[in-house]
N, C-alpha and C positions, 0 to 999 in steps of 0.2 A: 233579697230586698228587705225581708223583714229585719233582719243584723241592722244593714242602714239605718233603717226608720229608727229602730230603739236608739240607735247612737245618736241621732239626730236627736232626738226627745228627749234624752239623757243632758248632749251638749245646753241645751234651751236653756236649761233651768238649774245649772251648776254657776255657781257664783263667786265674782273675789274677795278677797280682804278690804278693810278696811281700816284710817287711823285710830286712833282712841281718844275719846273726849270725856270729860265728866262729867256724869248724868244720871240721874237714877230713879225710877218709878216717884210717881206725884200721885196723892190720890184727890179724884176728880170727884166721884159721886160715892155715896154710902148711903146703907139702909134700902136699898132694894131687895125682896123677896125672891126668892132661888131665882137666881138672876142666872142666867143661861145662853141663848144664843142670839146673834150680836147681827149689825149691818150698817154700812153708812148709808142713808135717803140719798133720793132725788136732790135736795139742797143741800144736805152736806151735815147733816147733826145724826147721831147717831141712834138708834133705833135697838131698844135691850128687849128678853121677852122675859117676865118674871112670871116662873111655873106656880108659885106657890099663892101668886095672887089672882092668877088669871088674865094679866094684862100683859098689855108688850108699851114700856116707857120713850118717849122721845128726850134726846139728851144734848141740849150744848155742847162741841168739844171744848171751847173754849171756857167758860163760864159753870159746867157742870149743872146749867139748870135743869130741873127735869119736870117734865110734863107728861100726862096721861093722852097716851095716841087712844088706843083701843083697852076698852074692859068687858067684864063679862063673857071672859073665854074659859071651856073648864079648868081647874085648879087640879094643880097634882093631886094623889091620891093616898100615895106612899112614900110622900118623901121627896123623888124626882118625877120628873115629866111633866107632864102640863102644856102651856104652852114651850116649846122651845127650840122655835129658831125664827126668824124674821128674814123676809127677802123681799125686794120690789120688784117688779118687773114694768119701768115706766114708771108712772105715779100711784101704780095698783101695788099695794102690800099685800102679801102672803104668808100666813101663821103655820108654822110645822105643832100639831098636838099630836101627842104621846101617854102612852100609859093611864088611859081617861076611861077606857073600854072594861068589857066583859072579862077580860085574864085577870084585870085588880080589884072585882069588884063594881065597877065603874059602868053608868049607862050611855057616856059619850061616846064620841067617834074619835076614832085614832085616823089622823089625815091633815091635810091641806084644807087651811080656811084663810078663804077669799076676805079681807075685809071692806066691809060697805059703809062703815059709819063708824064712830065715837063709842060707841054698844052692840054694832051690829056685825053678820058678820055671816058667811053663806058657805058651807063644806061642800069645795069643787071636787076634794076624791077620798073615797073610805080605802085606805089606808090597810090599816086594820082587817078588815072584812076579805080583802083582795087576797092578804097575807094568809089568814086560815085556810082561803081556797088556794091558795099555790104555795106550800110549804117548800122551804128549802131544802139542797141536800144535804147541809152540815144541821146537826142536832142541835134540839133548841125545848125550850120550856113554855114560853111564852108564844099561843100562835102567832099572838097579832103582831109579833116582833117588836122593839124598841128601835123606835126611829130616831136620829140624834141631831145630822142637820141636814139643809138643804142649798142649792147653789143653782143660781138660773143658769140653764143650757141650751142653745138652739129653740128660743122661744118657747122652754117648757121649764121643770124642777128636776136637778134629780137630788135624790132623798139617800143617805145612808142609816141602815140599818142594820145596829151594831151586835144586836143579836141573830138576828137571821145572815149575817156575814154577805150582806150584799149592797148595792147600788143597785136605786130605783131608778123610771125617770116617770116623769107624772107630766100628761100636757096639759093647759089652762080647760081644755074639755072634758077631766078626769080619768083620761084613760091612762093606767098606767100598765109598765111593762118591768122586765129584767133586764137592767141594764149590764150590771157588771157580779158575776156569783164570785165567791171567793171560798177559800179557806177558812177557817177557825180564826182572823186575821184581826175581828173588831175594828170594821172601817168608822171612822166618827167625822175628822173636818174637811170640806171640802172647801179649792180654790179653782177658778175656771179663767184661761186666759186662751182668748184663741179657742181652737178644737184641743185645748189640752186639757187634760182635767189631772188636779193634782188630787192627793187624797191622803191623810194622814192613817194610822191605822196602831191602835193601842195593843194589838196584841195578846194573846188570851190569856188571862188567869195562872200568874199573879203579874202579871203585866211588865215581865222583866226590859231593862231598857235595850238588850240586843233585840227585841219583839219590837219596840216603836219607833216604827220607820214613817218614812216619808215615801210614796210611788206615785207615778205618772202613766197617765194611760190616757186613748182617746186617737179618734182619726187624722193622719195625719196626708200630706201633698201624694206623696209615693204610696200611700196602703195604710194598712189599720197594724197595729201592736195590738193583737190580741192580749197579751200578756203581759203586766205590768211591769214596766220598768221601775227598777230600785232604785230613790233618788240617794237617798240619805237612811243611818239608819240609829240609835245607840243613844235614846233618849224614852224614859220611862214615864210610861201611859199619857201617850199623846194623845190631844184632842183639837189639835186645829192646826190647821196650815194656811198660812196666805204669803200673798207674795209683796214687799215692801217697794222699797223706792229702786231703779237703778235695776230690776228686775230679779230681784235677791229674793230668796225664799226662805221661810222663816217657820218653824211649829212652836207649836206653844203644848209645852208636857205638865202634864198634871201634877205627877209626880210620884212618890212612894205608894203604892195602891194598902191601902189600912185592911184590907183583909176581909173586913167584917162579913160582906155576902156578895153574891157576882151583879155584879153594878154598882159596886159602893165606891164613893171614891177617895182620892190620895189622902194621904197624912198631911196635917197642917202645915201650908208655908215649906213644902217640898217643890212644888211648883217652878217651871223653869221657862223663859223666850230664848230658841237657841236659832242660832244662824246654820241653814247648811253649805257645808263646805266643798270646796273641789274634791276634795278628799272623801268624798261619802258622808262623811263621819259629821257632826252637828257640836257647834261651837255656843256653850253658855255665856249669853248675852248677861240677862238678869235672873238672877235665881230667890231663892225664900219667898216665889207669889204663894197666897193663898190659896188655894184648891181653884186654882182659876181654869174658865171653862171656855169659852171662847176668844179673839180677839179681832181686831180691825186696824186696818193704814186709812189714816190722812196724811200725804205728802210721806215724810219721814218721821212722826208721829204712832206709838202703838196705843191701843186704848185695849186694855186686859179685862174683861170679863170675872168676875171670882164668883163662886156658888155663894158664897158670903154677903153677897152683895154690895159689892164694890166695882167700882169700874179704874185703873189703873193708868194714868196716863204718862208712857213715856216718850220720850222726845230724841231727836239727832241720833235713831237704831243705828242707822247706818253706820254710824262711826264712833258706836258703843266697840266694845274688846270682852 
């Protein structure tokens, strides 16, 4: 039964070719601060969270105009984290903070914050705090772990965190559990369709591209896949995955990892959106992004996230080459 189901979960989300058109990245927004992880709203504009200022920005896709949703969240510390990832659930936003706590120095909360207003803003689960009292089995530095993003599930979040090598899931009443433990695998973007969860996964140090793969896991009609199926794999230091137009799946790799120290990220404009293929194997859409870190679909539309702070908008993926 279980052989079935993986094949089943496997067929889902393997995808065809397509023709080629000429197209290539637009840039939409610039000058945001460690601009991070991404989400389309309730009405359709997109929704950035910048770690380095404390806020999460509202963004026209069209127009690129930007507007301050929420401010007054903590500010990274050292660099990365902060706020960084946005999610709805309904019309209620959800802020993923990171790296804010006691491991960096820091007197925040590493967790999920509820937001209530323009400045306000209510921590539904310490994160953080949960993490020191339930340590992982793979080795690690930091207790409180480095959480990266999050994806609504079965009316709750679940949370990757890429240092403690595992899948959260957080319900809107803050209880949270172990969703999914892993290897040494550095899970970071997650896409949710169905009871499927996809999940991109960068691979440990030095983030070679046979290590960033794309997997699928999650309950399925006949039984559960414990065990994650390989979608795709042969793309260096991925950090996101989502699924485009036409039910085609897509990561977005960071790229050359710079070495410096564990969590730093790629070399300039190594960055890649590749298509995955029947083949396993991942097909380079558009290459030379900047260290981009998240991305999002409207229709056949990608909008690329870069730590730079930029937002990347390209157009007709589908029948890019």
């Amino acid at each position: 039964m279980k052989s079935a189901c993986c094949a089943m979960l496997a067929t889902a989300v393997l995808l065809t070719a397509s023709p080629a058109v000429d197209a290539g990245p637009k840039l939409l927004v610039k000058n945001l601060e460690g601009a991070s992880g991404s989400t389309v709203g309730p009405r359709g504009d997109l929704f950035v969270t910048e770690g380095a200022a404390g806020r999460v920005s509202r963004v026209d896709p069209q127009s690129g105009k930007v507007r301050r949703f929420v401010t007054g969240l903590p500010k990274s510390i050292i660099g990365i984290g902060g706020a960084t990832d946005v999610k709805f659930i309904g019309d209620q936003a959800y802020v993923l903070v990171t790296l804010v706590g006691p491991d960096v120095g820091g007197a925040n909360i590493d967790g999920i914050y509820r937001i209530d207003g323009r400045d306000s803003y209510t921590v539904i689960a310490d994160i953080g705090a949960w993490a020191r009292d339930n340590p992982p089995d793979t080795r690690f530095d930091l207790p409180s772990g480095v959480q990266y993003a999050m994806e609504v599930y079965r009316g709750g979040l679940l949370v990757t965190d890429g240092h403690h090598n595992r899948v959260l899931w957080v319900t809107l009443d803050g209880e949270i559990s172990e969703f999914a433990p892993f290897l040494n695998i550095v899970p970071t973007g997650l896409a949710v369709r169905g009871k499927t969860v996809l999940m991109a996964q960068a691979g440990p140090s030095p983030h070679l591209p046979e290590d960033g793969k794309i997997v699928a896991f999650g309950p399925l009609t006949f039984g559960i896949c414990s065990s994650p199926i390989e979608i795709a794999s042969g793309a260096p230091l991925l950090v996101d995955v989502e699924y485009g137009r036409g039910h085609k799946v897509y990561g977005l790799a960071q790229g050359t990892w710079d070495e410096a120290f564990p969590g730093s990220p790629a070399l300039p404009k190594t960055g890649q959106l590749v298509e995955v293929r029947r083949s396993g194997k991942f097909k380079v859409i558009v290459d030379e992004l900047d260290i981009p870190t998240s991305m999002q679909f409207i229709g056949d539309t990608a909008f690329v996230v870069t730590l730079t702070g930029e937002i990347w908008k390209i157009s007709n993926v589908s029948k890019l080459r």
